[in-house]
C-alpha positions as semicolon CSV with decimal commas, in nm:
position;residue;x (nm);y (nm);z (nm)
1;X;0,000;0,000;0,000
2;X;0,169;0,350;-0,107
3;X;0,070;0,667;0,003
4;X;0,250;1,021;0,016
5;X;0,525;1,068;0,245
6;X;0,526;1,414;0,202
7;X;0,387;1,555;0,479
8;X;0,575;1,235;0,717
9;X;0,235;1,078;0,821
10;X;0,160;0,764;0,811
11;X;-0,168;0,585;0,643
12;X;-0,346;0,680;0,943
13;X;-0,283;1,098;0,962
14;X;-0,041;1,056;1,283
15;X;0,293;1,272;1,251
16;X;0,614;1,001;1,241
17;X;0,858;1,267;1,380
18;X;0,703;1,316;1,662
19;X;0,790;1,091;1,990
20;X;0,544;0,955;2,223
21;X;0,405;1,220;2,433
22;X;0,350;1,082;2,828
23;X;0,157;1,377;2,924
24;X;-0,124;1,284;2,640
25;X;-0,106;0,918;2,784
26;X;-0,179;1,020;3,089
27;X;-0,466;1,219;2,994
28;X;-0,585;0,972;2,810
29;X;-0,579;0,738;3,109
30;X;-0,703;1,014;3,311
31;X;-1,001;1,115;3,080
32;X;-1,103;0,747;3,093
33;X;-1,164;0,725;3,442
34;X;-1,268;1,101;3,527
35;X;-1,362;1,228;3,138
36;X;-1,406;1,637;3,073
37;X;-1,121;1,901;3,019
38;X;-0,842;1,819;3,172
39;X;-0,758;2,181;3,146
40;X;-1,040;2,391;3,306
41;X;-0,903;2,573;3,610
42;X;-1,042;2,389;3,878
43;X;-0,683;2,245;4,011
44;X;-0,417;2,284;4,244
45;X;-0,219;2,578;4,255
46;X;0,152;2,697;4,350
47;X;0,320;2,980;4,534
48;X;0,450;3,089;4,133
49;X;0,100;3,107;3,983
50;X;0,167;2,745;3,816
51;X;-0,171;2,537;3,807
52;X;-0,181;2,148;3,779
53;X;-0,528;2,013;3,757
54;X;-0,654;1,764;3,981
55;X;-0,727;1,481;3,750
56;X;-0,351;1,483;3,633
57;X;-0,205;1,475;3,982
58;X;-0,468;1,152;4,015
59;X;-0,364;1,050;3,679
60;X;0,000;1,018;3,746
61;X;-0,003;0,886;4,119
62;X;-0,301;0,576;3,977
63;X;-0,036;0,508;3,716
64;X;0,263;0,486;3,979
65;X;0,060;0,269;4,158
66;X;-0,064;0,020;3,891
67;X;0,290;-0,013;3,801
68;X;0,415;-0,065;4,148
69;X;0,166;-0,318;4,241
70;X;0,214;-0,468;3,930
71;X;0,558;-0,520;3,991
72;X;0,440;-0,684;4,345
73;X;0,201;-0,935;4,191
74;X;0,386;-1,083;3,903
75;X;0,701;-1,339;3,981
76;X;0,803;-1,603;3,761
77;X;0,951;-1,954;3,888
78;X;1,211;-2,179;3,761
79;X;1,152;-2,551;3,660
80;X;1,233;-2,650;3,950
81;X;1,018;-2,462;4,165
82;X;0,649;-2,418;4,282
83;X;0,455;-2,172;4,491
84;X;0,189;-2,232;4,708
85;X;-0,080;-1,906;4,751
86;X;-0,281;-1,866;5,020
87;X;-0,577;-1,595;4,996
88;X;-0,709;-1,472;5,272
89;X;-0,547;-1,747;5,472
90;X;-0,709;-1,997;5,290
91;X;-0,572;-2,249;5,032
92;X;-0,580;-2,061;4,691
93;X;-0,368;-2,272;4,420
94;X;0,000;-2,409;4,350
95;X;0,190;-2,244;4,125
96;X;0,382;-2,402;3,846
97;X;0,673;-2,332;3,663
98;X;0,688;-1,979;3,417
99;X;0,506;-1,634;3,471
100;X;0,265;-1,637;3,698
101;X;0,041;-1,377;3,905
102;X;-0,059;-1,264;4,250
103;X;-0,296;-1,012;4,457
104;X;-0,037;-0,808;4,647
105;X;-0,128;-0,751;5,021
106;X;-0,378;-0,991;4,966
107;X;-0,232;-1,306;4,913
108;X;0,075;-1,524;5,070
109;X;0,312;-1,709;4,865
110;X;0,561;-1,969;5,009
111;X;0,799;-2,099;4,728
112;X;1,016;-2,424;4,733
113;X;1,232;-2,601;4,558
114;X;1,077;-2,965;4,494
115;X;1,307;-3,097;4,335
116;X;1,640;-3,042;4,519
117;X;1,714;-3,407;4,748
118;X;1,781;-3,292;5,127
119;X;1,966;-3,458;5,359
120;X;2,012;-3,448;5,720
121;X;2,202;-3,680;5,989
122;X;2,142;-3,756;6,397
123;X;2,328;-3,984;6,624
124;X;2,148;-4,159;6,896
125;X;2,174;-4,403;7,190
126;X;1,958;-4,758;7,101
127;X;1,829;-5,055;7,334
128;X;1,853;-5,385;7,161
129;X;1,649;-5,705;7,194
130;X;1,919;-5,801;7,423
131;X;1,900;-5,535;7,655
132;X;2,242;-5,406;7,488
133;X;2,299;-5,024;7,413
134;X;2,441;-4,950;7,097
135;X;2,511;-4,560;6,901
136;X;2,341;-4,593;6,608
137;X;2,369;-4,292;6,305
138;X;2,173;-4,278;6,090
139;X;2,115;-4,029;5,765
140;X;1,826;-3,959;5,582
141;X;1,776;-3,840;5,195
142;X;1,421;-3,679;5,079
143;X;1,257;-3,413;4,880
144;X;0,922;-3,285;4,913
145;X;0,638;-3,456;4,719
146;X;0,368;-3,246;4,776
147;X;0,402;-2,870;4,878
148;X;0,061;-2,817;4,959
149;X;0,075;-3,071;5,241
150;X;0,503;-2,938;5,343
151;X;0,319;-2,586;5,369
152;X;-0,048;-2,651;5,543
153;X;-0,051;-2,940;5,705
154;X;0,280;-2,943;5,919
155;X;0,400;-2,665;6,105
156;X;0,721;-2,760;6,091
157;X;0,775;-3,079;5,825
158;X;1,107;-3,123;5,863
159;X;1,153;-3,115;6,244
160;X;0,865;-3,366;6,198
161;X;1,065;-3,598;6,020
162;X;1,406;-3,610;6,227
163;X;1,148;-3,725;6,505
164;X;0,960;-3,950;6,288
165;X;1,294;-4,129;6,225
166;X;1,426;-4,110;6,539
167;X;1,108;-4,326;6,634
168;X;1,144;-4,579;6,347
169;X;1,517;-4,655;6,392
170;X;1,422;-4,701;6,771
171;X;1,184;-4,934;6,723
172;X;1,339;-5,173;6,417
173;X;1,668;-5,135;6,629
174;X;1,487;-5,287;6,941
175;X;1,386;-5,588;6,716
176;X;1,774;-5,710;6,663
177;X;2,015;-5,782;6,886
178;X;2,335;-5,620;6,965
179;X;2,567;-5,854;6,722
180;X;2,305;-5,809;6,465
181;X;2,273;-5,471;6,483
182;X;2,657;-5,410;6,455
183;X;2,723;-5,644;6,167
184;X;2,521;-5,837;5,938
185;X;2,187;-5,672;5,996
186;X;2,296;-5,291;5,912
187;X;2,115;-5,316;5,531
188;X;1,797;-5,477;5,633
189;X;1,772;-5,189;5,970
190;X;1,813;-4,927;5,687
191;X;1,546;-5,103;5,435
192;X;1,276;-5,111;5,711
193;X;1,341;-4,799;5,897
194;X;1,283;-4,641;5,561
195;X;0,971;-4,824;5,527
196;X;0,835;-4,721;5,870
197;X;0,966;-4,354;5,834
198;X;0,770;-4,279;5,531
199;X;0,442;-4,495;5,673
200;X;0,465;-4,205;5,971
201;X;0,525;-3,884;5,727
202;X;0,206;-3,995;5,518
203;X;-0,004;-4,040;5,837
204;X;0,138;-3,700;5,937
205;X;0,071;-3,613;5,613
206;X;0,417;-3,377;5,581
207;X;0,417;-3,408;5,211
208;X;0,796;-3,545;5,173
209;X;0,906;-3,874;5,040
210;X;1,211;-4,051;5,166
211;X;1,440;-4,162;4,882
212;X;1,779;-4,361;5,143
213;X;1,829;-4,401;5,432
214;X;2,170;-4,519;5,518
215;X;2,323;-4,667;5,880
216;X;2,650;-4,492;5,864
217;X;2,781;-4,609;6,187
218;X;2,711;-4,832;6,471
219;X;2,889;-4,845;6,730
220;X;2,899;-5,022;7,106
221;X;2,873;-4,770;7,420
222;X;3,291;-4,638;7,438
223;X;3,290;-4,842;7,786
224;X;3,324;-5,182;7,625
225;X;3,411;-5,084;7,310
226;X;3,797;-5,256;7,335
227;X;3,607;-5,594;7,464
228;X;3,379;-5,553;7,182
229;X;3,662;-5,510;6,927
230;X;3,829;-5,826;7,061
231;X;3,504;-6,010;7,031
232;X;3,446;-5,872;6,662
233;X;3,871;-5,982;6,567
234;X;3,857;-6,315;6,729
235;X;3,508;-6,360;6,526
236;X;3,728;-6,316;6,204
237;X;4,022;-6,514;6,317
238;X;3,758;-6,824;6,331
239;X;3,595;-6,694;6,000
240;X;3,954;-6,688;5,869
241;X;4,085;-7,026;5,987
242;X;3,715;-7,169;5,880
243;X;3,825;-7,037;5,547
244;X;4,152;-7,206;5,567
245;X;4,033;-7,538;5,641
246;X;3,773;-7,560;5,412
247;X;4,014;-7,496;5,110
248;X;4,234;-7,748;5,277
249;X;3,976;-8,002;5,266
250;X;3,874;-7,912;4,922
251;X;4,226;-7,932;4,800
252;X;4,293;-8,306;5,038
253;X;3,967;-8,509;5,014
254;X;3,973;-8,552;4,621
255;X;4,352;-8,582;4,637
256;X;4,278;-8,903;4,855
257;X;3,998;-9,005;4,697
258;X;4,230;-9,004;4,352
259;X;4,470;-9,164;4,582
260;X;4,228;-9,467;4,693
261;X;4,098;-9,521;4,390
262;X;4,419;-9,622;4,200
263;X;4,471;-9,846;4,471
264;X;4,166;-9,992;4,421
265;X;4,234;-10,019;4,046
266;X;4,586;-10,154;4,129
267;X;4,449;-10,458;4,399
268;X;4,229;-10,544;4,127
269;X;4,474;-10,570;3,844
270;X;4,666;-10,755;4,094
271;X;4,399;-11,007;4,179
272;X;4,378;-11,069;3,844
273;X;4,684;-11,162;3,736
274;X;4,757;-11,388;4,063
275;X;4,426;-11,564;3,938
276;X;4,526;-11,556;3,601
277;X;4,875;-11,713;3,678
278;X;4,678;-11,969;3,931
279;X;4,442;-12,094;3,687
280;X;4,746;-12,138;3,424
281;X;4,971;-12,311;3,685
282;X;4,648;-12,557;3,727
283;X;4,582;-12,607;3,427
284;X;4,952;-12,695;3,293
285;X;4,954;-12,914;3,631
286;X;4,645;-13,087;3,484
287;X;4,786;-13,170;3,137
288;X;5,134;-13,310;3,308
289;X;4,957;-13,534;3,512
290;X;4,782;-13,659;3,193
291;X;5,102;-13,717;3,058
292;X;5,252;-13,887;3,354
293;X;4,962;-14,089;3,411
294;X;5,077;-14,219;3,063
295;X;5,456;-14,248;3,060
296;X;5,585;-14,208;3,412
297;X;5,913;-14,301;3,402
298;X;5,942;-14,049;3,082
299;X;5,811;-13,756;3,250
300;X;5,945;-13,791;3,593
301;X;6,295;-13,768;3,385
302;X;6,186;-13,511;3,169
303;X;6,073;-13,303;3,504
304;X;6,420;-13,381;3,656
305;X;6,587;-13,259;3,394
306;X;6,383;-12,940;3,323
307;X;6,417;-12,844;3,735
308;X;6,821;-12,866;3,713
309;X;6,820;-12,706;3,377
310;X;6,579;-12,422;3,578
311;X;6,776;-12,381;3,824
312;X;7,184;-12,361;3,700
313;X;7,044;-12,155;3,417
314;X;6,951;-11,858;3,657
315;X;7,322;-11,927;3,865
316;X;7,604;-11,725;3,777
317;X;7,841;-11,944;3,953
318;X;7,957;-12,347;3,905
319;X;8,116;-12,593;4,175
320;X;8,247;-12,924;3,994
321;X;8,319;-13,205;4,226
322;X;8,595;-13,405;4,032
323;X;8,591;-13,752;4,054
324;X;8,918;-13,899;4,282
325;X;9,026;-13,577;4,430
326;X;8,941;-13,345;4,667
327;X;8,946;-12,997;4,491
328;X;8,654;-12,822;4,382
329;X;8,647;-12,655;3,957
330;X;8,502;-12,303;4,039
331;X;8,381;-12,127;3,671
332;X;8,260;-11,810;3,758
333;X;8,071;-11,761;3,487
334;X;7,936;-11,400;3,546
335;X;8,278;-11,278;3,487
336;X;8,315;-11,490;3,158
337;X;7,993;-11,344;3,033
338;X;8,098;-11,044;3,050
339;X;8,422;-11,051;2,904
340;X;8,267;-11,185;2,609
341;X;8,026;-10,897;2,605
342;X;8,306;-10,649;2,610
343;X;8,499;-10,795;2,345
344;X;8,206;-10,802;2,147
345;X;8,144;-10,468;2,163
346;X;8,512;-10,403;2,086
């Protein structure tokens, strides 16, 4: 759309030279709200003769104001954030995350950070199932869930809770016994006291939710603490030599049990073979006696000879009794056999 610059105006008549007049805002604001002249003479007058007319000076001060308590109502709040109003003392709305708006002098705002984990620690004395006293700490991590409930219900949440836990660990801690309490049962304590703990802050309806609780320490009273350190090493010395002995017998038992078994397989092998030889010396004893039982004479001089032929074949050494005399031939025939080896090899 083109029109003619000449005079500076724009399409619709207005002057683009000129800036933004405040005074002719103001009485336009002012001749909304009171209309008529803003310059007849009824006004306020100085000491120099200079007039300012009513309806301005309530112009400009409504302005100052709607800007100040503008300023007071609007707040913005970050992501993590919410606000809680009250109006009139009375439960209004929660606020969420961005720009958001308030009646100034009229209503309360309490703003927290829901999303930030808190954390607090106490140290305490505890009564065990054993009538034992042991110093138990404990530390606690939550955030609030619900800030409607941290803000109203509660006058003071988190005061709320270090008693609330104070009670729980009391009463799982009474349920174990001293040993338990200082060793092996430290997880499961921390498991249900976190379980109890948030049972009481949604009965108190505190709006927080636990998210750990951890035992850091437990400790016996400082009285028998030394006794109850030589208790706790001479418990691991038995752990320890438990240990020990158990890899012994893990590493000994199959060893003998390899060890028995060959055995075993050896008095086998040699029950075998004596039965094996028996049977074979009975049944070459059976077909002899055939054979004697047929030529006696034969056979007993066939035995005869086999015996002596037995036994000077496994003697290295000869006596000859000579006929008429009363020296002994001596043919040491180990030595002669090897001779002959040796030159053999030569």
């Amino acid at each position: 759309m083109n029109w003619d610059n000449k005079n500076n105006k724009d399409p619709w008549g207005n002057n683009q030279n000129d800036a933004p007049d405040f005074d002719e805002l103001i009485k336009k604001f002012s001749a909304i709200f009171g209309g008529g002249n803003s310059n007849k003479s009824n006004g306020s007058s100085s000491g120099d003769g200079f007039k300012m007319p009513v309806k301005r000076i309530f112009g400009y001060g409504f302005f100052a104001f709607a800007i100040i308590y503008g300023s007071l109502s609007v707040y913005q709040l970050d992501s993590s954030e919410q606000a809680v109003i009250l109006r009139f003392g009375q439960y209004h709305e929660t606020a969420e995350e961005g720009l958001n708006f308030m009646l100034a002098g009229v209503d309360e705002r309490y703003i927290e950070n829901v999303t930030l984990t808190r954390r607090y620690s106490q140290s305490a004395n505890m009564l065990t199932k054993d009538e034992n006293i042991v110093d138990v700490t404990v530390s606690a991590q939550y955030r609030i869930a619900n800030l409607k409930d941290f803000v109203l219900n509660v006058k003071d949440p988190e005061a709320s809770l270090r008693q609330a836990t104070e009670s729980a660990l009391r009463h799982v801690v009474g349920d174990n016994t001293l040993d338990q309490t200082l060793t092996v049962e430290r997880e499961n304590i921390a498991i249900r006291v976190g379980e109890r703990l948030q049972s009481y802050l949604n009965i108190y309806q505190t709006g927080l939710i636990v998210q750990q609780i951890n035992i850091e320490k437990t400790d016996p009273p400082a009285a028998v603490k030394d006794a109850f350190d030589d208790v706790v090493a001479a418990r691991e010395d038995k752990e320890k030599l438990q240990n020990v002995a158990e890899r012994y017998a893990l590493t000994i038992v199959p060893e003998a049990r390899g060890q028995a078994q060959a055995t075993i397989q050896e008095a086998e092998g040699y029950k075998k073979e004596v039965v094996s030889n028996a049977e074979g010396e009975v049944a070459r004893f059976n077909k002899l006696l055939e054979e004697y039982k047929k030529a006696p004479e034969v056979t007993r001089a066939r035995l005869f000879i086999d015996t002596r032929q037995s036994v000077l074949s496994n003697s290295t050494k000869i006596m000859i009794d000579v006929e008429g005399g009363n020296n002994l031939l001596y043919l040491p025939l180990d030595k002669i056999m090897e001779q002959n080896k040796k030159r053999e090899e030569d």
